[in-house]
C-alpha positions in Angstrom: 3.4 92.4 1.9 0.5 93.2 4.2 -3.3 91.8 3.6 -6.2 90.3 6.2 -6.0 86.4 6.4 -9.5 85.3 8.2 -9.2 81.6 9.7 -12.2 79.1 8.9 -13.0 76.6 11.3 -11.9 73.3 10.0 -14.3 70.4 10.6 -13.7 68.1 13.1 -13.2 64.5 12.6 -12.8 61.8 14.9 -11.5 58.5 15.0 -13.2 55.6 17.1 -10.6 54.7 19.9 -9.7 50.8 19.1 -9.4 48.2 22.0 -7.8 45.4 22.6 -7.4 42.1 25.1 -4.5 42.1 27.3 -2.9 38.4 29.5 -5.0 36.5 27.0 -4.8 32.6 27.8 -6.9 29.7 27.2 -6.4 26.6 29.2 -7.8 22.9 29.1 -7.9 20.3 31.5 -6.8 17.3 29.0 -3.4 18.0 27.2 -3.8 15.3 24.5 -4.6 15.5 21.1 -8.4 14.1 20.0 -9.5 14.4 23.9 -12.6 16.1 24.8 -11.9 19.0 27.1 -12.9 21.7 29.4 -11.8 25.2 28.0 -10.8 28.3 30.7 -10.7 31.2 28.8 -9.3 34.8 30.4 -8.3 37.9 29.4 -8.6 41.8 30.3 -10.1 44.5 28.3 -8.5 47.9 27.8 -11.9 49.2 27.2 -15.2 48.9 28.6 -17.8 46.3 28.1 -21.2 47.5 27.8 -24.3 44.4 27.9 -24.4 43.2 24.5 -20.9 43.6 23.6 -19.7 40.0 21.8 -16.6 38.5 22.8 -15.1 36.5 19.8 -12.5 33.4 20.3 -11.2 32.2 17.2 -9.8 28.8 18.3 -8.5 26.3 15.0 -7.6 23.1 16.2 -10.8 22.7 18.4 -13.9 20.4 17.4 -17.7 19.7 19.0 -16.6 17.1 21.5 -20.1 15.3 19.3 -17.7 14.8 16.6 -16.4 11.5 18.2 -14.3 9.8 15.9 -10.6 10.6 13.8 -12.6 9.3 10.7 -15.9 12.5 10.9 -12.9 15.0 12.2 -11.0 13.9 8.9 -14.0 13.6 7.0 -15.3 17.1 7.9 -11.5 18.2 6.2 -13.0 17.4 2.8 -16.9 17.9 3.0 -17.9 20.9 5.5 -21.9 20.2 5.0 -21.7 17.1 6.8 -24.2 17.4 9.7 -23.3 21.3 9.9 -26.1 23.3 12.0 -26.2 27.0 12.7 -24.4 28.8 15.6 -27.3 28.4 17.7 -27.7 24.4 17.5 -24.5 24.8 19.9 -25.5 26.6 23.0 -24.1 25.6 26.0 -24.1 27.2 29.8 -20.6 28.6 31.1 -19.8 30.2 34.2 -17.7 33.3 34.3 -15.8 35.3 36.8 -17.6 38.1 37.2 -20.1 35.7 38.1 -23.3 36.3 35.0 -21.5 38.1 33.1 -21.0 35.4 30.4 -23.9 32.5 30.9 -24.0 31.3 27.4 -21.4 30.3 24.5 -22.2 29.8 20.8 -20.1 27.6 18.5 -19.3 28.7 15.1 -18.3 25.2 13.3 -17.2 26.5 10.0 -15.1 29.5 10.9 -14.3 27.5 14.5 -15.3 30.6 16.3 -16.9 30.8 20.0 -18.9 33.3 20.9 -19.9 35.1 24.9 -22.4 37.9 24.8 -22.0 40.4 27.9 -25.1 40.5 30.3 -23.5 43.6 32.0 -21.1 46.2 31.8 -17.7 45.7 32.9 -14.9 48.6 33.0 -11.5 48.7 31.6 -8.7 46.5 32.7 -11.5 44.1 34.9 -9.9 40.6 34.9 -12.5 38.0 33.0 -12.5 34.7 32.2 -15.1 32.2 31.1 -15.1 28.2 32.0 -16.7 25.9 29.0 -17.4 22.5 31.1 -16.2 19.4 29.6 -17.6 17.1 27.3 -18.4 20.2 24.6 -15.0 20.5 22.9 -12.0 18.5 21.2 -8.4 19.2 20.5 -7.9 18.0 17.3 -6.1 14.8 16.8 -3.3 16.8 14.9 -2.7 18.7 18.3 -2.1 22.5 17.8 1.2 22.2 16.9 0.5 23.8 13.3 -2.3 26.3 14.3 -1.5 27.7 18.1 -0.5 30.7 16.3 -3.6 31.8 15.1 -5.6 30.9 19.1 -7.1 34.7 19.0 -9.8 37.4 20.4 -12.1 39.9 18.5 -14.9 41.9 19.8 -17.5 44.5 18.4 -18.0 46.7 21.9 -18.4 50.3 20.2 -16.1 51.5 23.6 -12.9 50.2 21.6 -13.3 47.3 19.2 -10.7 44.7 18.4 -11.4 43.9 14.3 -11.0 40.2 13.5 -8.8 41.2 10.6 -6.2 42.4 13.4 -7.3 40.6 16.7 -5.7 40.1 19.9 -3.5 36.5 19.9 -3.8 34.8 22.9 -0.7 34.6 24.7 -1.2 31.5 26.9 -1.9 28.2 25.4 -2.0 24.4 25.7 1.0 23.3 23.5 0.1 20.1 22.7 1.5 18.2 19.7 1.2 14.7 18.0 2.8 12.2 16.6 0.5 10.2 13.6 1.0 6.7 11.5 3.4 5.3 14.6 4.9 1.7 14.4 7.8 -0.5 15.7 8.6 -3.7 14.1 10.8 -5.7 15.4 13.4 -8.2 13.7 13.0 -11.3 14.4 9.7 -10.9 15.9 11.0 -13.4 18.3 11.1 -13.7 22.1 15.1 -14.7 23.4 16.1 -13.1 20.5 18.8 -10.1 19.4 16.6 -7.7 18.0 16.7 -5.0 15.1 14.6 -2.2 15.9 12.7 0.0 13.7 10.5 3.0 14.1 8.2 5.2 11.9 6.3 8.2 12.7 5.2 11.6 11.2 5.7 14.6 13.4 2.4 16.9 13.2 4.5 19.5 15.4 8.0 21.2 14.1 10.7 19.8 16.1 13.6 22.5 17.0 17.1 21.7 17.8 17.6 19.7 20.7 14.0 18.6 21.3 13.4 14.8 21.5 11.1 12.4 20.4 11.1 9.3 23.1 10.5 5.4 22.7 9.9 3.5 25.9 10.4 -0.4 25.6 9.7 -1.7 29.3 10.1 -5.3 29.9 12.7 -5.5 27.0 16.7 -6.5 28.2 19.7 -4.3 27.1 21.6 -2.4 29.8 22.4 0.8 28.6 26.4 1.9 29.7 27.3 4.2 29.8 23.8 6.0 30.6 23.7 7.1 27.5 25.4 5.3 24.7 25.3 7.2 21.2 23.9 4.8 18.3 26.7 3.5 15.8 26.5 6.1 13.1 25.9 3.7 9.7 22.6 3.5 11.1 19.5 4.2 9.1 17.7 7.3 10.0 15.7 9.8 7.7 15.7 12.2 7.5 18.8 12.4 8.8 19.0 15.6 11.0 18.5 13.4 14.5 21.3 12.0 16.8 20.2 8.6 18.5 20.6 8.0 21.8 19.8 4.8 24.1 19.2 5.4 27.9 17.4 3.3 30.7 13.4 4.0 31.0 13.7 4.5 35.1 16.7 4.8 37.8 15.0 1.4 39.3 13.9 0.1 35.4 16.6 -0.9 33.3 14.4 -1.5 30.5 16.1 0.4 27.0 14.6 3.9 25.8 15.3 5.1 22.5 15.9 8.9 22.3 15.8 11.1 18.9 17.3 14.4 19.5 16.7 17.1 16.5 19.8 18.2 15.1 18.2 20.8 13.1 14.2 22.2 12.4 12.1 19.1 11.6 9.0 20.6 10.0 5.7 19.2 10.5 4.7 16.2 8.8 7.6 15.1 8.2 8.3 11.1 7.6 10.4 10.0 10.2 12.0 6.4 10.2 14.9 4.9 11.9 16.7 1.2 11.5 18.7 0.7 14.5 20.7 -2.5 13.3 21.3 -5.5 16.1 25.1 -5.9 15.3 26.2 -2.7 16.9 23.3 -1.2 19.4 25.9 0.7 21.4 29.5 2.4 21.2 32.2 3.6 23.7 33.7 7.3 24.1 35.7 6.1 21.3 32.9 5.5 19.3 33.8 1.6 18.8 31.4 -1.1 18.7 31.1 -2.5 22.5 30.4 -6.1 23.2 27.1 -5.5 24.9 24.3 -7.6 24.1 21.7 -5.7 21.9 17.7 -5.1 22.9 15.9 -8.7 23.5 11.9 -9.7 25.2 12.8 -12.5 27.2 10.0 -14.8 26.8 10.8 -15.3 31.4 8.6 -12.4 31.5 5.6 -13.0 30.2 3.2 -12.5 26.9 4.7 -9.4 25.0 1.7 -6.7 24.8 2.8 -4.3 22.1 0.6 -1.4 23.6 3.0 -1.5 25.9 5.7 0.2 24.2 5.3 3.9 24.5 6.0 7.2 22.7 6.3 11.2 23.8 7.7 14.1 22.7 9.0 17.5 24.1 8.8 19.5 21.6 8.1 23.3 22.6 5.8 24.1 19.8 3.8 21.0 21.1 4.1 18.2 23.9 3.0 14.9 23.5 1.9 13.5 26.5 3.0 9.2 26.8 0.8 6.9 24.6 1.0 3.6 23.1 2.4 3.0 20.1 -0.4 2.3 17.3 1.2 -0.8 15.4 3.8 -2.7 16.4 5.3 -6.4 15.9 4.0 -9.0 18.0 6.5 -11.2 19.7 6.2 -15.1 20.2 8.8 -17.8 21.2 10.6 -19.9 18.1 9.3 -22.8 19.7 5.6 -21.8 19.3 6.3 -21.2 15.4 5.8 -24.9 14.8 2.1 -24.7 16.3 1.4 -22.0 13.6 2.6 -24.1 10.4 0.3 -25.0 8.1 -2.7 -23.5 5.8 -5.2 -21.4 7.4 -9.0 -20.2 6.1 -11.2 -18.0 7.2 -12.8 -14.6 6.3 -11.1 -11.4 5.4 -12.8 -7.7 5.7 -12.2 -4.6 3.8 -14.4 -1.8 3.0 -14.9 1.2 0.6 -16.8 4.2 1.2 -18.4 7.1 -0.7 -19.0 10.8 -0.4 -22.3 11.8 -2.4 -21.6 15.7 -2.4 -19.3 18.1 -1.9 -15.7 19.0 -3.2 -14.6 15.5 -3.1 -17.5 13.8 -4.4 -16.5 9.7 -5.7 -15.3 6.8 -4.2 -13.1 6.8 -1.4 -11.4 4.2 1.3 -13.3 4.3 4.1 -10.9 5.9 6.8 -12.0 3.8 9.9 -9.1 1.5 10.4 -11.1 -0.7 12.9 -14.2 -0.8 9.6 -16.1 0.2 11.1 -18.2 2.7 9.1 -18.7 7.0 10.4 -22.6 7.4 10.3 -22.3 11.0 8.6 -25.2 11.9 5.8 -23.6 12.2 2.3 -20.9 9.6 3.5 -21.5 6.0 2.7 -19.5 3.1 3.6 -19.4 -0.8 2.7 -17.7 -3.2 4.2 -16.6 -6.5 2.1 -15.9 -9.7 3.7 -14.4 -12.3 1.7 -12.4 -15.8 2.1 -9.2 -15.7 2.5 -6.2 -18.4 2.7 -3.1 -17.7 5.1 -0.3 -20.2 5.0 2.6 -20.1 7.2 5.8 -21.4 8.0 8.7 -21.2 9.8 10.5 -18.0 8.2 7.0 -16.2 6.3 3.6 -16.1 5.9 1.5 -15.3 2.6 -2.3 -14.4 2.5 -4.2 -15.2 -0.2 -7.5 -13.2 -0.7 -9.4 -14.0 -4.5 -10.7 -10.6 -6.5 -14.2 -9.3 -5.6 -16.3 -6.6 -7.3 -18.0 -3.9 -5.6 -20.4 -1.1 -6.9 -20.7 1.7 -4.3 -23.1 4.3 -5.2 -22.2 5.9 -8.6 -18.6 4.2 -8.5 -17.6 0.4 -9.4 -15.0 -0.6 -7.3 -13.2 -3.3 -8.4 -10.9 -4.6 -5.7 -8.5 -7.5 -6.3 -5.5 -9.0 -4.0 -3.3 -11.4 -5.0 -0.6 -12.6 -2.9 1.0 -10.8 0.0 3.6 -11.9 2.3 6.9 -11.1 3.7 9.0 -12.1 6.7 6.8 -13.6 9.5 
């Protein structure tokens, strides 16, 4: 078999080189979630950057530090057209290393996006980094426990472009976390006296194995021996993949610290409560009760200030940094109960709000839990005040507030309270 075979040229095709962004990181001066804070972002390009080229951070978890309070951050969950603006209404100066390069950032609100444009070309594999000042952005107050993953970097330079469908994660971020709806009550909420402890909390962060969840009760009495004592094990704790342990705040400060240790992966927003019972606060090697007093406040030191107690976390997937707990019990002396007897008026507030538009248009509590209302447009909130009757003895306490009617916008809200009360 013989013949002539003549080759044709075969057209040529080619295929845009893609980039990409290597020792990505983006660093912030406050590690707390809900703080405004300064934003140091840096990374290398395996490409060149020509002037013009737009360097995209996608960065969830981060607000306009304008946004000011939990109850607009939660509001814009629900209702994205509250006060939006374009990308341009948020221009603010940055410096950059090389210095000009970057001298402006622009803030996407909807798809939480910041944008640098180049002023100048910059070759491959040239370090960069850009520094947003503070007072312009806001970790969430959920932390970035549930969103650090997604922290990433897109950019259209035609030299090798990085597609926000497949960006470049940044490697280096803050790991902060957050712990939401904290409280401690306290049983009795008496000075002098043996206390039952409880705790609440929702993780917003996944806990792994090992990681711990800390309570701090300074000025409280109950020496901790050994340095760690494990918790008696009928306690109440849920869910219940945590070991309980008690050791002393400081080497000089005596003072009791509760300890939660995952025993297992705690996903995020998970309910966590605890009852730590006053009969048995403590056990020996041999896991037996000891005869150790359990926690008490002695009234010798002072007015109790519940902000004092304090609450941090180590978790890897988000830190949280010491704060005070948001509600706790408020301890007096038996002795003062007696002053307190009797029937007490006076005036009651609660409020209601509205959303005129969007997905979750209708009545709705209004989310401040101080009342006072967020002045967003399309959000309207009323507060009610009312008179109310509180009478108190020695062992409870009832509050007596009478029905009231309320019409808020579109909506009648009819909200009526009978008696409440409890344990005092």
């Amino acid at each position: 078999l013989s013949g002539l075979f003549v080759a044709a040229p075969l057209p040529i095709s080619t295929t845009p080189a893609l980039g990409t962004f290597l020792n990505t990181s983006v660093r912030t001066g406050e590690r707390s979630a809900g703080k405004a804070v300064n934003l140091t972002v840096s990374f290398t390009p395996v490409m060149d950057l020509a002037a013009g080229d737009i360097v995209s951070l996608l960065l969830p978890g981060f607000w306009r530090a304008d946004l000011v309070t939990l109850d607009e951050i939660l509001l814009e969950g629900v209702q994205v057209n509250v006060r939006r603006q374009a990308a341009s209404a948020f221009n603010v100066g940055v410096q950059s290393t090389p210095r000009g390069l970057f001298t402006n950032a622009s803030w996407e609100r909807e798809s939480r996006t910041l944008r640098f444009e180049t002023k100048f070309s910059v070759s491959a594999f040239d370090r960069l980094s850009v520094f947003i000042p503070p007072g312009e952005m806001r970790l969430s107050p959920a932390g970035l426990g549930e969103v650090q993953e997604r922290l990433s970097l897109y950019t259209n330079a035609p030299a090798g472009p990085v597609y926000e469908g497949y960006p470049s994660l940044v490697e280096d971020f803050p790991n902060v976390g957050a712990l939401w709806n904290t409280m401690v009550e306290f049983d009795p909420p008496l000075m002098d006296a043996m206390l039952e402890v409880k705790v609440s909390l929702v993780n917003k962060m996944k806990l792994q194995p090992g990681e711990v969840i800390t309570l701090s009760l300074p000025g409280f009495n109950g020496t901790v021996t050994p340095p760690e004592g494990l918790l008696v094990n009928e306690l109440t704790i849920s869910p219940p993949l945590f070991t309980l342990y008690w050791t002393q705040l400081t080497v000089d400060d005596p003072s009791p610290t509760l300890k939660l240790i995952a025993l297992d992966l705690i996903p995020p927003d998970s309910p966590i409560y605890a009852v730590v019972p006053r009969e048995c606060m403590f056990l020996d090697e041999n896991l037996v009760c000891t005869d150790q007093p359990g926690i008490s406040r002695p009234s010798s030191r002072g007015v109790h200030v519940p902000a004092s107690l304090v609450l941090q976390a180590n978790a890897q997937a988000g830190i949280v940094l010491p704060f005070s707990v948001r509600i706790s019990s408020s301890l007096t002396r038996y002795q003062d109960l007696g002053l307190l007897q009797g029937v007490w008026r006076g005036i009651a507030s609660y409020s209601a709000g509205y959303l005129s538009s969007g997905p979750k248009k209708g009545l709705m509590d209004c989310l401040s839990t101080s009342l006072d209302c967020p002045a967003t447009s399309g959000y309207s909130c009323y507060r009610i005040d009312t008179s109310a009757t509180f009478t108190v003895s020695l062992n409870s306490a009832t509050i007596v507030l009478p029905p009231a009617d309320v019409y808020v916008g579109e909506f009648g809200y009819s909200a009526f309270m009978s008696e409440m009360g409890g344990d005092f």
